[in-house]
C-alpha positions as CSV (number, residue, x, y, z in Angstrom):
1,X,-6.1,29.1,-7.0
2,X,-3.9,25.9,-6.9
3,X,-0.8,25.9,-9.6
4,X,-0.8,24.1,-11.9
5,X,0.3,20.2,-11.6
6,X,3.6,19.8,-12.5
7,X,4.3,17.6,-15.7
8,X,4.3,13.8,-15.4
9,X,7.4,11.4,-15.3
10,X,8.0,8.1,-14.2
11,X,8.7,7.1,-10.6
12,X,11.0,3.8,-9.8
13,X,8.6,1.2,-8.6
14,X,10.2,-1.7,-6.2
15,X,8.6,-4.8,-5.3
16,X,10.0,-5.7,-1.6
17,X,9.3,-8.5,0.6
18,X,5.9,-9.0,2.1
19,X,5.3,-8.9,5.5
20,X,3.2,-10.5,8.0
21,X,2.0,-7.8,11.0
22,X,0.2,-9.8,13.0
23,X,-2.6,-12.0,10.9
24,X,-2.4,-9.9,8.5
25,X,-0.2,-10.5,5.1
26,X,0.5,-7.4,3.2
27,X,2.9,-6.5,-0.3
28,X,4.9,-4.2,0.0
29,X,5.9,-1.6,-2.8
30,X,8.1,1.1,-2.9
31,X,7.9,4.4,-5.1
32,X,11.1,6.7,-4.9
33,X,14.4,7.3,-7.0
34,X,16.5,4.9,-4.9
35,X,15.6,1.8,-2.6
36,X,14.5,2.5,0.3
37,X,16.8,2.5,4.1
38,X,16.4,0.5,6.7
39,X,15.2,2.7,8.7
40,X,12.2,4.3,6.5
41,X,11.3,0.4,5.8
42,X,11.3,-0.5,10.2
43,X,9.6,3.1,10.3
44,X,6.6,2.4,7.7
45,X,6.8,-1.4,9.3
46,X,5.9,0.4,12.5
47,X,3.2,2.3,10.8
48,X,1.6,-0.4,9.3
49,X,1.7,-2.5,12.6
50,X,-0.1,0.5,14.3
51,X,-3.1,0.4,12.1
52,X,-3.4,-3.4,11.6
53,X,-5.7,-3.9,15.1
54,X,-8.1,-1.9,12.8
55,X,-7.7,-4.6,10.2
56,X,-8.7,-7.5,12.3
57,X,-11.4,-5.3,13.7
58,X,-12.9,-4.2,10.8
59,X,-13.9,-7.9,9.6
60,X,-14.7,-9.8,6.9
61,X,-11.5,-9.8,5.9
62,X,-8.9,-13.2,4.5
63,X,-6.3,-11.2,5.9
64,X,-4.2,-10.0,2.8
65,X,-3.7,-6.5,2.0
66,X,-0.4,-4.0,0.6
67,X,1.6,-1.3,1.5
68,X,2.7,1.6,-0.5
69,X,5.6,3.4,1.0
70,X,6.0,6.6,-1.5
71,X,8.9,9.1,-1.0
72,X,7.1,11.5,-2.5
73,X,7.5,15.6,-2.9
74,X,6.7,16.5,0.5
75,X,7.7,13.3,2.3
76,X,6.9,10.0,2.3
77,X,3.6,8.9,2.1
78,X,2.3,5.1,3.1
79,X,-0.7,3.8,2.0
80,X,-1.8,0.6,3.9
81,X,-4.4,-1.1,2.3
82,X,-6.4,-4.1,3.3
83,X,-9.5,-6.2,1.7
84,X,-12.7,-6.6,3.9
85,X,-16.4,-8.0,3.5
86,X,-15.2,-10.4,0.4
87,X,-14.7,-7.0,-1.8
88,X,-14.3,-3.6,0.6
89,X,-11.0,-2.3,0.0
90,X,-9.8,-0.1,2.8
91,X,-6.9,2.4,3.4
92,X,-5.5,4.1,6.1
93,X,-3.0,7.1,4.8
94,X,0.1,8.2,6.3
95,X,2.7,10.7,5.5
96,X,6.4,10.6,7.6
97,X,9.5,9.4,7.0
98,X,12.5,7.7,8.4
99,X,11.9,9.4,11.4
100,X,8.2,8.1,12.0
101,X,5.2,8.6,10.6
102,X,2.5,11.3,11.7
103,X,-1.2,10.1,12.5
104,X,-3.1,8.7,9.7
105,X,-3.9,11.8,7.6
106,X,-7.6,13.0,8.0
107,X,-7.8,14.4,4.7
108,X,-9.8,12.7,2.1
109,X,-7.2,11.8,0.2
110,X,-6.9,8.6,-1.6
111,X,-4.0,8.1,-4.1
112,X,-1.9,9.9,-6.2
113,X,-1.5,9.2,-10.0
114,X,2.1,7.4,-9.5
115,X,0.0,5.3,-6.6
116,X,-2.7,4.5,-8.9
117,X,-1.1,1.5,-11.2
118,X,-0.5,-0.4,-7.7
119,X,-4.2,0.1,-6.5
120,X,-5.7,-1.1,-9.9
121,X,-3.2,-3.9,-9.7
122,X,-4.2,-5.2,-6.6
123,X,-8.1,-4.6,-7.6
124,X,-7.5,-7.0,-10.7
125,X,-5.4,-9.5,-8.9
126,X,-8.6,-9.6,-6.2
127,X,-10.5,-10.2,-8.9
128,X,-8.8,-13.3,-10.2
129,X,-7.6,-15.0,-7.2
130,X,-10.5,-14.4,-4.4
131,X,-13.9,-13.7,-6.3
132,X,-13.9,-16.7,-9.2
133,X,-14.4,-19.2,-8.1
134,X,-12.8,-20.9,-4.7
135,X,-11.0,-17.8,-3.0
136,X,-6.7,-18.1,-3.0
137,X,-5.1,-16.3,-0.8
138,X,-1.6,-17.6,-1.5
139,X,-2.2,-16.8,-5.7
140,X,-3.5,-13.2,-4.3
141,X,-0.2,-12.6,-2.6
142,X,1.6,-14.0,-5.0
143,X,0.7,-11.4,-7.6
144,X,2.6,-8.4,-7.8
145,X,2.7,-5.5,-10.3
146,X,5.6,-6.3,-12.6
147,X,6.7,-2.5,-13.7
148,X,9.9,-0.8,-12.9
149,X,8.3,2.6,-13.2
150,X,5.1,4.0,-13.3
């Protein structure tokens, strides 16, 4: 039997620059109790970069999507996430650290309940940018979750 979950408290959330990997234009957040280093934000850039061929290749896509980079418990997950098909939203999951990150995890895992208020975000901000009306990228990347903590 599992134990049981610990109790809930707020995690810092950062908004950080977005980046462009490739054609692809991704947010980028940031949960964890300080900012993020340089080298855990080239290392996740790395990450990110490694999966985004499977972007493009998956098609139907306007070429937005985010990034989650998570120093959680047991290291830090990212979570790169990127809209196909006109409403598909796909992930990739990795867990690393400064160091690099491992393969994408194999599990089917998804997100985890500080991850959560990013990923409904993102959904809603899909929703009012790309599907009412004439699709805006630029207004979908422009929208960010505005929270400190969550």
């Amino acid at each position: 039997m599992s134990p049981a979950p610990a109790a809930y408290a707020p995690r810092a959330l950062r908004r950080l620059d977005s980046w462009a990997i490739g054609p692809l234009r991704v947010k980028v957040y940031h949960i964890g109790a300080g900012a993020p280093s340089d080298a855990l934000l080239a290392s996740a850039r790395d990450e990110a970069a490694r999966m985004e061929a499977e972007a493009r290749d998956e098609g139907g896509a306007q070429g937005t999507g985010f990034v989650v980079i998570h120093e959680g418990e047991v290291g830090t997950w990212l979570l790169m996430d990127w809209w196909a098909h006109g409403d598909i939203l796909c992930q990739r999951l990795s867990l690393g650290d400064a160091d690099g990150f491992a393969a994408q995890d194999a599990r089917p895992l998804n997100a985890c309940v500080w991850e959560l208020p990013v990923l409904m975000h993102e959904r809603d901000a899909w929703v009012r940018h790309m599907m009412g009306g004439a699709p805006d990228p630029e207004a979908y990347l422009a929208d960010h979750l505005d929270k400190e903590a969550v």
